[in-house]
C-alpha positions in Angstrom: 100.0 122.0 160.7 99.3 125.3 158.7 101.3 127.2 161.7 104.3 124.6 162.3 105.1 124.4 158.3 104.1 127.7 156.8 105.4 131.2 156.9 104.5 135.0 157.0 107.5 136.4 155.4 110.8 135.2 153.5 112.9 135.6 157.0 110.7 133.3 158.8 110.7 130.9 156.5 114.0 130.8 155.9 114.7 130.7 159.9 112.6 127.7 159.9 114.5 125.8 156.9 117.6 126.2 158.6 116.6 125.0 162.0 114.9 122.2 160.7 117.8 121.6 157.5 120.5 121.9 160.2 119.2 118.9 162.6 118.9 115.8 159.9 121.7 117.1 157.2 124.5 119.0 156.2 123.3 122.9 155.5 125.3 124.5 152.7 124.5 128.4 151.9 125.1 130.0 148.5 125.9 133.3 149.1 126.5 136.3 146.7 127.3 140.2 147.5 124.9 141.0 144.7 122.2 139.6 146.2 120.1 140.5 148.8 118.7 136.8 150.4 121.0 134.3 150.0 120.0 130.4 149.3 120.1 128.0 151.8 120.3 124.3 150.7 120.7 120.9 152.7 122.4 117.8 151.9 120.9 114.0 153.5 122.8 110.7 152.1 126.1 110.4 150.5 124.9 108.6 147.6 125.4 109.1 144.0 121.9 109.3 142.9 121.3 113.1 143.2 117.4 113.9 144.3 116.9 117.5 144.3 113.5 119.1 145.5 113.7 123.3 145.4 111.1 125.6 146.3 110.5 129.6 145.1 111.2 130.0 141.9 108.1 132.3 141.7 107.7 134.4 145.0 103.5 135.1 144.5 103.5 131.5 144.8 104.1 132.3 148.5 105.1 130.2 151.3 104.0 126.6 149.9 107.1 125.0 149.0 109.0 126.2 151.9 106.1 124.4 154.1 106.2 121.6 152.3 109.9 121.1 152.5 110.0 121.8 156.4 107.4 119.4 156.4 109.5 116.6 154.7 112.3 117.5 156.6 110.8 117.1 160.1 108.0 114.2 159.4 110.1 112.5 156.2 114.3 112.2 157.0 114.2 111.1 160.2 112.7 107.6 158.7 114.7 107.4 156.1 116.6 104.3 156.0 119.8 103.3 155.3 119.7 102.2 151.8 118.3 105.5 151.0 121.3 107.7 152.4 124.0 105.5 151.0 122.8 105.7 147.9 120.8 108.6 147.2 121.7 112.5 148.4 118.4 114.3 148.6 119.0 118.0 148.5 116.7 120.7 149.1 116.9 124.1 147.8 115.0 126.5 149.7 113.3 129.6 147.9 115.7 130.7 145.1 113.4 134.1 144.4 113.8 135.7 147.9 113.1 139.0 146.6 109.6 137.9 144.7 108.6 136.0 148.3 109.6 139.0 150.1 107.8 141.4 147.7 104.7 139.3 146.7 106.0 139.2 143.4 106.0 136.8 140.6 109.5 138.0 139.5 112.7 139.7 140.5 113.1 142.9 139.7 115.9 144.1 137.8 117.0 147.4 138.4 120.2 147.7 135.9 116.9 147.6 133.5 114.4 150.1 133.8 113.5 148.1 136.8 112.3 145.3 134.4 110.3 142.5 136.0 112.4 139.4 135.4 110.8 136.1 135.5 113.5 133.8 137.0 111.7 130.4 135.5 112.2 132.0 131.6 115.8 133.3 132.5 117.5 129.9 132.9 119.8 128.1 130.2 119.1 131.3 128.0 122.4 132.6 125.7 122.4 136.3 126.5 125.6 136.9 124.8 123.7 136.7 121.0 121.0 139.7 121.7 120.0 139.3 118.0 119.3 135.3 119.0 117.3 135.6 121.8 113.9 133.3 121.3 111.2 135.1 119.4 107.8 134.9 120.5 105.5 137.3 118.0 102.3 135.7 119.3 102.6 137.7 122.6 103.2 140.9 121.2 99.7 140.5 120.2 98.2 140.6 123.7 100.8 143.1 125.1 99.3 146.3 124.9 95.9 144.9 125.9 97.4 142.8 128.7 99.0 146.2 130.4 96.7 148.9 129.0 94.8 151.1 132.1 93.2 148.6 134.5 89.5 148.5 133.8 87.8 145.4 136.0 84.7 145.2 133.3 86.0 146.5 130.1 89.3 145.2 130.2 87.7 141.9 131.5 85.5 141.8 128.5 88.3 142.6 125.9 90.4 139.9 127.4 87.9 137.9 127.5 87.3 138.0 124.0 91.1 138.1 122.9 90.9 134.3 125.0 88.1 133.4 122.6 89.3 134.2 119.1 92.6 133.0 120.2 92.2 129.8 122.6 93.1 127.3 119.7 95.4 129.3 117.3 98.2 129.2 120.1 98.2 133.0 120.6 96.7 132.4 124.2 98.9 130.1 125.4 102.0 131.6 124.2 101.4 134.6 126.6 103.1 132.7 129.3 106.0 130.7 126.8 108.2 133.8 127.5 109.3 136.8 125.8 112.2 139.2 126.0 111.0 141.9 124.3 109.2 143.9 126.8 111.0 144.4 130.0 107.3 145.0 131.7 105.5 143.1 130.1 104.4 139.3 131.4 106.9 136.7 131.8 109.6 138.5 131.3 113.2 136.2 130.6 115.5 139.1 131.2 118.4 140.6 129.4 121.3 138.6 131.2 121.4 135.7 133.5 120.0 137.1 137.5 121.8 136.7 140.3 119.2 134.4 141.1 119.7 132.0 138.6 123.2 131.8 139.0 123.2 131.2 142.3 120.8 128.0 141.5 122.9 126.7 139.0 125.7 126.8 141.2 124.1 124.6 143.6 122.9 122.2 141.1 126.7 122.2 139.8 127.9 121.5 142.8 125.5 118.5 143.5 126.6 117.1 140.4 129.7 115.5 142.0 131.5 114.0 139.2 130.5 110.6 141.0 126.7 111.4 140.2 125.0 108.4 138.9 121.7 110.3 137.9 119.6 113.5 139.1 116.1 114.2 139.4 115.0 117.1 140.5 111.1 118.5 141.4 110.4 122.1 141.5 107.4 123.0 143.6 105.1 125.6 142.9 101.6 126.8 142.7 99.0 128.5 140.3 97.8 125.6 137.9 94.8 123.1 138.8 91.8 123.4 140.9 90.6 124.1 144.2 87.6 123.5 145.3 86.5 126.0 148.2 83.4 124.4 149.2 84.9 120.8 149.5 88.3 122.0 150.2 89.8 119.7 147.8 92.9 120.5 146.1 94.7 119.2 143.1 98.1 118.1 143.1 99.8 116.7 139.8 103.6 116.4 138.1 104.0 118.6 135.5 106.6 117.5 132.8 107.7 119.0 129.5 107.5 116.3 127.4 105.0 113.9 125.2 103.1 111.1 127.0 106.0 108.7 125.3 108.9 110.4 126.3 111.6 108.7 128.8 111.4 111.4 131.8 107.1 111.2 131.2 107.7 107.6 131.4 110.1 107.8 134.5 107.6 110.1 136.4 104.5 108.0 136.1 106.7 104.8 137.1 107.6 106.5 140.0 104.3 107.9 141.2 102.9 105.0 140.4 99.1 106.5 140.3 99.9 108.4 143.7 100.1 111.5 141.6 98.6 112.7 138.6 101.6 113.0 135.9 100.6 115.6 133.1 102.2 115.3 129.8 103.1 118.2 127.2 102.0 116.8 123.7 102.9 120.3 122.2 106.7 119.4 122.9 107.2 117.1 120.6 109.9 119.4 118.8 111.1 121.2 121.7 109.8 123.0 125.0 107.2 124.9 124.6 108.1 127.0 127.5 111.3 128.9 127.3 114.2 129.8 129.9 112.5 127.4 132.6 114.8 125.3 135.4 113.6 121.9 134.5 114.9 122.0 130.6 117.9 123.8 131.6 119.3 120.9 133.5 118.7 118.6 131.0 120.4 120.5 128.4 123.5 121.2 130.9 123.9 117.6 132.1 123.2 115.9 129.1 127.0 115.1 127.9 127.0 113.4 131.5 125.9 110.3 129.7 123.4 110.0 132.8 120.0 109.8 133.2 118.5 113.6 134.1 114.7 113.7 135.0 112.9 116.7 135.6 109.3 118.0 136.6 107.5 120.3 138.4 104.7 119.4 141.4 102.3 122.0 140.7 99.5 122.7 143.1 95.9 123.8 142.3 94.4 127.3 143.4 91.2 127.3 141.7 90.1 130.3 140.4 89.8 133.4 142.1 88.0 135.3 141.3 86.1 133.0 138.7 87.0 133.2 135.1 90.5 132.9 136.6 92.3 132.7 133.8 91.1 135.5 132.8 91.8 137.6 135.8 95.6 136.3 136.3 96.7 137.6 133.1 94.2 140.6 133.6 96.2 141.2 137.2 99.3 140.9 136.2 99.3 143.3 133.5 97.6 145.6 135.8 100.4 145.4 138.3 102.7 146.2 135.6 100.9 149.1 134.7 100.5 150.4 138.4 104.3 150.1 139.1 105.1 151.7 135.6 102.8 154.9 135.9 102.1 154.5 140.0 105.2 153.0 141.4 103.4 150.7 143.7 101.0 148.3 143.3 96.8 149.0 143.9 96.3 146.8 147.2 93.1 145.1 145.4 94.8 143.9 142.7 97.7 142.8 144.3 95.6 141.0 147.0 93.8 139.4 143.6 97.3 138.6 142.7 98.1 136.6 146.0 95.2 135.1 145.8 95.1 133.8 143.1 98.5 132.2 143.6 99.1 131.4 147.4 95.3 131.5 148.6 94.7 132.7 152.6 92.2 129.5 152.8 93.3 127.6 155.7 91.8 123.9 154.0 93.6 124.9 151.1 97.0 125.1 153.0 96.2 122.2 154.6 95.2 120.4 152.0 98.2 121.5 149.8 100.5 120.4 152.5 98.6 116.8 152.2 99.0 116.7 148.3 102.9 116.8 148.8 103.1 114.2 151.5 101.4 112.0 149.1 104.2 112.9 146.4 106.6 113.0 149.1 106.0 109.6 150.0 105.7 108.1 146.3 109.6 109.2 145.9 110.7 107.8 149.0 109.1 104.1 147.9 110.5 104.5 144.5 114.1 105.0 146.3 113.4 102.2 148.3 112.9 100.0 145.0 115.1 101.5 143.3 112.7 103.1 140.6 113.8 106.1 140.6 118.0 105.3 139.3 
């Protein structure tokens, strides 16, 4: 499975999407000359309920999402029955951050400024044209300079360590990764100006939205939160969505996975998201004069932590990174193997296992089509 479905390198991949995309639907490419990997997509159906599943928003995620999808393409379409294509159109977006998969990187860099590290999920729905208006996020600045001061494993570990402690339940912790545009290097990163990247997605996801679309739900797939167990090779799977428990799309999800798949709530966003610039609140804002329904989430696979105290060490190695490329202009190979790690792991259970965790998503949609609980 782990060889048939997974991937070394962005090329591969991508030569696998499109062989498989091009024998059980219509292949569609967005292509731009600013950027370097273009975006396949495929269409399968004609109907007006738009399903969208996209992969590689964050390239250190690796090669996951691009498995899974090959694997729902191959094991998946071909049962697909009729009721399903003539009224839904699944799409699949494959890896929208080339450059990140290709470079083992989180982000796309940016080099119109000062090579800034440019997190595509906090650049998306985001009003560049008001500098002065950008979102504000003062709680990071207090971790900044810690975050990408000279990589220390022990002292730096300790310091974070106790920055996490004092600052766990105040929100200054968890606003680290909410988004910032501030500090071109520092972590997560929205940008200055919409990327390529994010254009390019947008387009897609405009172009799906045929002005015969009778709703859209879309899935990102990703990686990073959750566990992993290493000795049991068990690995989490769960829906992420960016709303309260008693929200309609929170509602929607757990309908549809109907138990199948954990379906994780955000109680914090009550007033608002509490993540800025990502896809999944984007396409609800853009659609929303539509007057249709528009239900997003992300499928987020567990990695465990690696090494232990892992939320420790991911913010630890990311700032480190930052700090290598500013002063080094590469990356230590330890900390960016930490990085991938900690992210995409090399164990071949969890690959395995992660690959499982999506056929059981994959297989809770397809149901809910088939009962219609997902228009």
């Amino acid at each position: 499975m782990q060889d048939k479905f997974y991937s070394e390198n962005w090329h591969e991949a991508t030569e696998k999407f499109v062989a498989n995309a091009s024998s059980v639907g219509k292949l569609r490419w967005c292509v731009s000359d600013k950027a370097k990997y273009d975006i396949p997509y495929v269409l399968i159906g004609n109907g007006p309920h738009k399903v969208v599943i996209n992969s590689g928003v964050h390239g250190i995620e690796g090669y996951f999402g691009s498995a899974a999808q090959n694997m729902f393409l191959t094991r998946k379409v071909p049962h697909l029955n009729n009721y399903i294509t003539d009224n839904y159109t699944i799409v699949l977006i494959h890896v929208i951050n080339g450059w990140g998969m290709q470079n083992r990187m989180r982000e796309v860099r940016d080099e119109s400024n000062m090579g800034a590290l440019v997190d595509l999920n906090r650049n998306f729905g985001i009003d560049f044209n008001q500098p002065d208006k950008l979102p504000q996020n003062p709680a990071y600045d207090l971790a900044h300079d810690l975050l990408l001061s000279q990589p220390d494993e022990k002292k730096k570990k300790i310091e974070i360590k106790k920055f996490r402690a004092k600052h766990l339940h105040d929100g200054v912790w968890n606003a680290i990764s909410n988004g910032q545009y501030k500090h071109p290097y520092g972590l997560f990163y929205g940008g200055d100006k919409p990327m390529i990247e994010n254009k390019m997605a947008i387009d897609i996801y405009d172009n799906i939205m045929t002005p015969d679309a009778k709703s859209l739900t879309s899935i990102g797939l990703h990686t990073g939160l959750g566990h992993f167990d290493r000795k049991a090779g068990r690995v989490t799977g769960q829906m992420l969505v960016s709303h309260p428990s008693k929200h309609k799309n929170t509602i929607f999800f757990n309908k549809m996975m109907s138990g199948a798949v954990p379906v994780t709530p955000d109680e914090n966003a009550v007033l608002g998201p509490t993540i800025l610039g990502d896809l999944v609140d984007c396409l609800e804002n853009r659609y929303e004069n539509r007057n249709i329904p528009v239900y997003t989430a992300d499928f987020e696979i567990g990695t465990g932590e690696f090494p232990k105290m892992s939320p420790i060490f991911k913010r630890m190695d990311m700032g480190d990174a930052r700090y290598d490329l500013l002063h080094y202009g590469r990356i230590n190979p330890i900390t960016l193997e930490h990085l991938t790690e900690s992210w995409y792991p090399s164990d071949t259970g969890w690959r395995v296992d992660a690959l499982q965790n999506a056929g059981t998503m994959f297989n809770a949609l397809i149901a809910s089509m088939e009962t219609d609980r997902i228009k």
